[in-house]
C-alpha positions as CSV (number, residue, x, y, z in Angstrom):
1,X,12.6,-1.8,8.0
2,X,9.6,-1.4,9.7
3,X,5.9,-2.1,8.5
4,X,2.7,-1.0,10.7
5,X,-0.6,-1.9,8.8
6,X,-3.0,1.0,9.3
7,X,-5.5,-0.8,7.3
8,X,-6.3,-3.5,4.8
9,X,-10.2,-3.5,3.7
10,X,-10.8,-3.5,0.6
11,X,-13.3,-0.8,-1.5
12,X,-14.9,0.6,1.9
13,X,-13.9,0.6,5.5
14,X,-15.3,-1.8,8.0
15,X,-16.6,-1.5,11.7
16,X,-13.4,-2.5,12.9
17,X,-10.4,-1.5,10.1
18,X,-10.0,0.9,7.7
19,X,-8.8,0.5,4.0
20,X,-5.2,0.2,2.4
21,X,-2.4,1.8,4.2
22,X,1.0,1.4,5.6
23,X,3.6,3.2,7.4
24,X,6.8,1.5,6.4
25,X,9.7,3.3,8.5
26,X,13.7,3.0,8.4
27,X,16.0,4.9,10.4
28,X,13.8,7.7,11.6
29,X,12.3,8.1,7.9
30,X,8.5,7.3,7.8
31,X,7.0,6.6,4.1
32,X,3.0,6.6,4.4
33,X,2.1,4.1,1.4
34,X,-1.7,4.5,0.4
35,X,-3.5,6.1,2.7
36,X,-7.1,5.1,1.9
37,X,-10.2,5.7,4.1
38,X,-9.8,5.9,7.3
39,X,-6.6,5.3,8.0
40,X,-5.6,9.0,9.8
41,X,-6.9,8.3,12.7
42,X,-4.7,4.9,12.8
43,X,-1.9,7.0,11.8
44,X,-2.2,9.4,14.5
45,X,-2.1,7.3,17.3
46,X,1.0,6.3,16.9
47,X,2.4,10.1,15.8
48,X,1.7,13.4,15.1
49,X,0.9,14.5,11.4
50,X,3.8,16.3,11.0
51,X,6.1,13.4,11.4
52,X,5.7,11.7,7.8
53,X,8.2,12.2,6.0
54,X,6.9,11.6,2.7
55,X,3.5,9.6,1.1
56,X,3.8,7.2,-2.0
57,X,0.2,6.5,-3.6
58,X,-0.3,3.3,-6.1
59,X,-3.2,4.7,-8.2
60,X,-6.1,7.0,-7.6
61,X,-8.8,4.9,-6.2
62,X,-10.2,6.6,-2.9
63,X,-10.0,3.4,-0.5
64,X,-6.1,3.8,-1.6
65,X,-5.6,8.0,-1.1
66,X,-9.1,9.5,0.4
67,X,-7.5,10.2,3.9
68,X,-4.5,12.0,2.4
69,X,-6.9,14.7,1.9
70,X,-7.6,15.6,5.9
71,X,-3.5,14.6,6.5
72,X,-2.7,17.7,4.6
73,X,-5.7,19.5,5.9
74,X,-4.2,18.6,10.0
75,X,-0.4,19.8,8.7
76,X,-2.0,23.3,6.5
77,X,-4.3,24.3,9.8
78,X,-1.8,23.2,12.9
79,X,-0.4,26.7,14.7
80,X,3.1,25.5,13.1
81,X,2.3,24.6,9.6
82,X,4.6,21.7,8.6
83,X,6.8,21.7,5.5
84,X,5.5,20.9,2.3
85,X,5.1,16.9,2.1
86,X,6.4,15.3,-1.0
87,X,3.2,13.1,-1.9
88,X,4.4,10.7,-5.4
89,X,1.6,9.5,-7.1
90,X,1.1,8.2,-11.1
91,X,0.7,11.2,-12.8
92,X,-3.1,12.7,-12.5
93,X,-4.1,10.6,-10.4
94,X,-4.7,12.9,-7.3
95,X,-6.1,15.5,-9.1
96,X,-9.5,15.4,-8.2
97,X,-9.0,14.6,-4.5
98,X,-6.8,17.5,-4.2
99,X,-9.7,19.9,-5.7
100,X,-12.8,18.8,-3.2
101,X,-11.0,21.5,-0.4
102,X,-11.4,25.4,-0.7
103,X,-9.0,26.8,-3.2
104,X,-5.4,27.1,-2.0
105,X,-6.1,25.5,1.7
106,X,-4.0,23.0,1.3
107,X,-1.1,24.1,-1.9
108,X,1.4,24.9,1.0
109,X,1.3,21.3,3.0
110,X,2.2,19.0,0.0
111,X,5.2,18.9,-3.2
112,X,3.3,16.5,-5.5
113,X,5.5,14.4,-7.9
114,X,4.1,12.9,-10.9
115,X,5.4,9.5,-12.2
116,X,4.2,7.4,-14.8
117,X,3.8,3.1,-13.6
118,X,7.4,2.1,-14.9
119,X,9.2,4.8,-13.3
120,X,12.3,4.2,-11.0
121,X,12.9,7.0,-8.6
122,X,14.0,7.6,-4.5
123,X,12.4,8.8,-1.7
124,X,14.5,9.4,1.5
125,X,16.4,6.3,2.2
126,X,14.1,4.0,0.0
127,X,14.6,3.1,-3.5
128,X,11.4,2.6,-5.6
129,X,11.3,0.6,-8.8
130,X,7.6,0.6,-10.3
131,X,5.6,-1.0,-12.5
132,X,2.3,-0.4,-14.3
133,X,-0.3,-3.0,-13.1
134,X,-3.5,-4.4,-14.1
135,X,-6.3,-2.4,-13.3
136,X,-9.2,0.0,-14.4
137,X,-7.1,3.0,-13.8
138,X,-3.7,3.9,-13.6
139,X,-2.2,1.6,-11.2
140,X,1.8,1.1,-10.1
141,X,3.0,-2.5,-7.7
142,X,6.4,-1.5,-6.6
143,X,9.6,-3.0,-4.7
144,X,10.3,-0.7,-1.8
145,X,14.4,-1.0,-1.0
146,X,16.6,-0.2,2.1
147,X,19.2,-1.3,4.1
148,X,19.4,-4.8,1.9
149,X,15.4,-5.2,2.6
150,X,13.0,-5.3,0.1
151,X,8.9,-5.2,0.7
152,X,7.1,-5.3,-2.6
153,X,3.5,-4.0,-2.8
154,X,0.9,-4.4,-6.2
155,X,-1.7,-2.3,-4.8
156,X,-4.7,-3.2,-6.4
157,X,-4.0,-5.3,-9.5
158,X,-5.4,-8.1,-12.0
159,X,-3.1,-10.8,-12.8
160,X,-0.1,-10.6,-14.8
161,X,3.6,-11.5,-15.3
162,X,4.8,-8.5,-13.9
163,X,3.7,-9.9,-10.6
164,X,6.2,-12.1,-10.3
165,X,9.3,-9.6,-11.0
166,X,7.4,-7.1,-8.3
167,X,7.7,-10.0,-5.5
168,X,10.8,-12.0,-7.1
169,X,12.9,-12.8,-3.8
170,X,11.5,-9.8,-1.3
171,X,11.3,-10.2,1.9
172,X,7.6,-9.4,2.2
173,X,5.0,-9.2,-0.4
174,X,1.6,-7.3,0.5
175,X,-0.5,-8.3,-2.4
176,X,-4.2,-7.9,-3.8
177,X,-6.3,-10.5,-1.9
178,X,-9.9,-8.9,-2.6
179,X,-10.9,-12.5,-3.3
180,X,-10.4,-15.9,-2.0
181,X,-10.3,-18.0,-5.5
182,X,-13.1,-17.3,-7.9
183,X,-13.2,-13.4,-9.2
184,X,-16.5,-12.3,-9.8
185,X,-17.0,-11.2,-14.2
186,X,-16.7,-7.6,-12.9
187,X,-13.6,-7.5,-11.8
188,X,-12.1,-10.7,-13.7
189,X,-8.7,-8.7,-15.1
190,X,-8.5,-6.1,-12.7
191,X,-8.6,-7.4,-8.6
192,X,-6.7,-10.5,-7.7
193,X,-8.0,-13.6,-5.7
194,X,-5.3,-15.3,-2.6
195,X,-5.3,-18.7,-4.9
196,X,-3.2,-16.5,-7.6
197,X,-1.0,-14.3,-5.0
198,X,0.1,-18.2,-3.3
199,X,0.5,-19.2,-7.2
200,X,2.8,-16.0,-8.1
201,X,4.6,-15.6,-4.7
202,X,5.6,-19.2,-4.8
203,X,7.4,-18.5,-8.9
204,X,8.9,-15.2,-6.9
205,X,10.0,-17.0,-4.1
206,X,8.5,-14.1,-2.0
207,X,9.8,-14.9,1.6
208,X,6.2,-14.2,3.6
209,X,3.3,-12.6,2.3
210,X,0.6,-10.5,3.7
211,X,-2.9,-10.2,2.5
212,X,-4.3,-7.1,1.9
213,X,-7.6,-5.2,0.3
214,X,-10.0,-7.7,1.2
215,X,-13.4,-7.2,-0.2
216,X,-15.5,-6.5,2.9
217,X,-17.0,-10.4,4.2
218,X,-14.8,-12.0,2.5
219,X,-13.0,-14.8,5.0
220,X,-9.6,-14.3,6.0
221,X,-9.1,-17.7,7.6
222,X,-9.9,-18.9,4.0
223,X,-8.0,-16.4,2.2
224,X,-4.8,-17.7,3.7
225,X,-5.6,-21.5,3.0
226,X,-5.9,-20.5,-0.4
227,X,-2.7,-18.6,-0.9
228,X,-1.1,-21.6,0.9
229,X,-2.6,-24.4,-1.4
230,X,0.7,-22.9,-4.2
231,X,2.7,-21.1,-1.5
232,X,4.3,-22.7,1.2
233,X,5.8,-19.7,2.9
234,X,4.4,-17.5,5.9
235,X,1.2,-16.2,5.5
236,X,-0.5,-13.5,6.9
237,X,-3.7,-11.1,6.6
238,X,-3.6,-7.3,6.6
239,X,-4.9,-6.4,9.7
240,X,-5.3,-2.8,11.6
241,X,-2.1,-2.6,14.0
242,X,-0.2,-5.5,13.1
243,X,3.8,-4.5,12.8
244,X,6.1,-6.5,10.9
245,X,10.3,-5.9,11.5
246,X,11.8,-7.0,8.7
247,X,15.8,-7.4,8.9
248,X,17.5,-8.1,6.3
249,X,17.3,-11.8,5.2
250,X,14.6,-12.4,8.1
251,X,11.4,-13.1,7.8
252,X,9.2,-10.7,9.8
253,X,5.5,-11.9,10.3
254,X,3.8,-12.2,13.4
């Protein structure tokens, strides 16, 4: 399995990164996994729009599924329209995004299935098991599985002890990091802070972890030292064109 980081900002794109999204790839089927501003362009410099195979979307926010929108727009427009793209997503949770365009621009380029967090279902060659997460909307972490590999992503989540069965034993966790310790009252409950993904990916026994949806200034260097004070495995931060291989029962960080 095969992990490019498109993104990894957290809330709104940066200068130098766009938000959440991941092309996870294995054996020639590509899986885009939250593609949130700003990550097309990313995405096509390493291949064309028609060549995802399929798009799996945690929850509804728009740094987690804005650029899906102009995706389908590139396969709907192109001289040779691609073939619908089955685009899974918690049930609803698209629905305005996909009504911003013209009517019926884009109805050909995408098959939408609906799930509800909790849902167990397969897409290509991965097998999905979900769960419904902490957050102010509708919001699914997962354990992505193939070939005897197993990434697990929360997407954007508060803290809870589903955490811990998402990440139990994968090979890679890409977690909620929008914080390094302390949460702002705001968003106490519903983002997550490195100091608790090193605290739950420690009780998984999560094999390496990358750090992802980083609120905009917050410090990466220390956003690893914090997830390290619990955890005592590889560490990493989400960063635009990092690739991680993961074989089975390897650890895959750069």
């Amino acid at each position: 399995m095969r992990i490019v980081v498109l993104g990894g900002r957290g809330a709104w794109p940066s200068a130098d990164q766009g938000c959440a999204g991941y092309l996870v790839e294995h054996r020639g089927f590509r899986l885009l996994i939250d593609p949130g501003y700003a990550t097309l362009q990313p995405l096509l410099t390493r291949l064309p729009a028609s060549a995802v195979d399929a798009v799996y979307v945690s929850h509804g926010h728009p740094d987690h599924c804005a650029d899906l929108q102009p995706l389908l727009r590139v396969r709907a427009l192109a001289d040779r329209p691609a073939p619908a793209l089955p685009v899974y997503a918690p049930i609803g949770s698209l629905d305005p995004l996909l009504a911003i365009d013209e009517p019926g621009l884009v109805d050909t380029a995408y098959h939408l299935h609906g799930f509800t967090p909790g849902d167990d279902f397969d897409v290509g060659p991965f097998s999905l098991r979900t769960w419904s997460l902490p957050h102010w909307v509708p919001s699914a972490g997962a354990r992505i599985s193939a070939g005897g590999t197993v990434l697990a992503y929360t997407g954007d989540t508060g803290p809870g002890p589903a955490l811990v069965d998402v990440a139990r034993d994968a090979d890679l966790l890409i977690a909620d990091a929008t914080y390094v310790d302390e949460i702002p009252d705001r968003h106490v409950g519903f983002l997550s802070s490195a100091a608790e993904v090193g605290r739950y990916a420690s009780a998984a026994r999560t094999r390496a972890v990358l750090l992802t949806h980083l609120w905009p200034g917050t410090d990466p260097d220390a956003a690893v030292t914090a997830a390290q004070q619990a955890y005592e495995g590889p560490v990493a931060v989400a960063r635009s064109g990092v690739v991680v291989d993961l074989p089975a029962g390897q650890q895959g960080l750069p």
